[in-house]
C-alpha positions as CSV (number, residue, x, y, z in Angstrom):
1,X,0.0,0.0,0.0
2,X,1.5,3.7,-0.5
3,X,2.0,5.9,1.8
4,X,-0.2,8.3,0.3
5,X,-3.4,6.1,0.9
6,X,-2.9,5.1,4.1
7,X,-4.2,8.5,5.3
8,X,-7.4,8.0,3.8
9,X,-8.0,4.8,5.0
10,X,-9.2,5.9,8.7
11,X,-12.4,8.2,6.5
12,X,-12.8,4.9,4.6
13,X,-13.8,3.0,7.7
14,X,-16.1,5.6,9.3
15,X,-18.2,5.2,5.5
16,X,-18.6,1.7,5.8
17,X,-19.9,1.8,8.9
18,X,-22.5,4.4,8.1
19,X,-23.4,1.9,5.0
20,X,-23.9,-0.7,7.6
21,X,-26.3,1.4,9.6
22,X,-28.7,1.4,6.7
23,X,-28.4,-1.6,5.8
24,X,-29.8,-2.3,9.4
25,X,-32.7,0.4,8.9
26,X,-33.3,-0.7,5.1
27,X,-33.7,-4.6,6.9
28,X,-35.7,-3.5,9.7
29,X,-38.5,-1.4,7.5
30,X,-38.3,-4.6,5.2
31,X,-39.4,-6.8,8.0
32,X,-42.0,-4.4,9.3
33,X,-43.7,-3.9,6.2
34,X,-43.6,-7.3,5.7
35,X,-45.3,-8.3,8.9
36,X,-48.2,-6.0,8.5
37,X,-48.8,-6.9,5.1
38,X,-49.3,-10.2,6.2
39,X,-51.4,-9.5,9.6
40,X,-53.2,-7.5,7.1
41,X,-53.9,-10.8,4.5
42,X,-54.6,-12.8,7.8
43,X,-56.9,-10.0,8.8
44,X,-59.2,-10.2,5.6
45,X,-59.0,-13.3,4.9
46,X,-60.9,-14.2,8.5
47,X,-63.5,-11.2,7.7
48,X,-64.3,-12.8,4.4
49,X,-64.2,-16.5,5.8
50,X,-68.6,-16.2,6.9
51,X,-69.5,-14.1,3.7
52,X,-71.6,-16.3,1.6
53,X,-70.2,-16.4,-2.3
54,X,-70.7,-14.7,-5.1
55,X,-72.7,-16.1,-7.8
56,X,-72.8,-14.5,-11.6
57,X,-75.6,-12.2,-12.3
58,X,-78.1,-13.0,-15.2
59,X,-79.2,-10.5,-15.9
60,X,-76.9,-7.4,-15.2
61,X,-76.0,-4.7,-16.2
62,X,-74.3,-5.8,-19.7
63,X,-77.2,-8.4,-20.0
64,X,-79.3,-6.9,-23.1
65,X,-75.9,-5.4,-25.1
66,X,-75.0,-6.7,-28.6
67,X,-72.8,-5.5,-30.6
68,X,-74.0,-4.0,-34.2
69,X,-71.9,-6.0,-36.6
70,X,-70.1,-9.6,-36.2
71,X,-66.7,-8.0,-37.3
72,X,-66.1,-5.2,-34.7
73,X,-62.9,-4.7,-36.3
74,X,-63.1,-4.0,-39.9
75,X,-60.1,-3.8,-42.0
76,X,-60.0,-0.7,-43.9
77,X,-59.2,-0.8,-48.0
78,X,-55.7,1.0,-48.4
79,X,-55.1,1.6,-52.0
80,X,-51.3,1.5,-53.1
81,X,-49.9,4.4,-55.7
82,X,-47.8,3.2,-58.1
83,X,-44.4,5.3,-58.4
């Protein structure tokens, strides 16, 4: 190692010691989140446990709807000049 490093090598230290400090916060929020995301999938699934299900609608909203021809997408004619 040169001599002219070793003086930056006690600032080099006191960095990597800040980048472990947020990797400890970063970790830490990770595991919070983390743990009320899933108190909060524990949470609904029990509310939704006594619901009865869902069954399909016959005649909703969309019920009566058609649509006006049996090619919705018509291809338009695109005539080519000659050059």
């Amino acid at each position: 190692m040169p001599s002219k490093d070793l003086h930056m090598l006690p600032a080099t230290i006191g960095d990597m010691n800040i980048c472990y400090i947020l990797d400890g916060v970063l970790i830490l929020y990770g595991l919070i989140l983390t743990a009320l995301y899933c108190r909060l999938r524990i949470t609904y699934r029990k509310s939704t446990a006594g619901l009865p299900e869902k069954k399909p609608a016959e005649g909703g909203i969309y019920a009566g709807l058609t649509s006006r021809s049996a090619d919705t997408y018509e291809t338009i004619g695109v005539k080519k000049a000659m050059v």
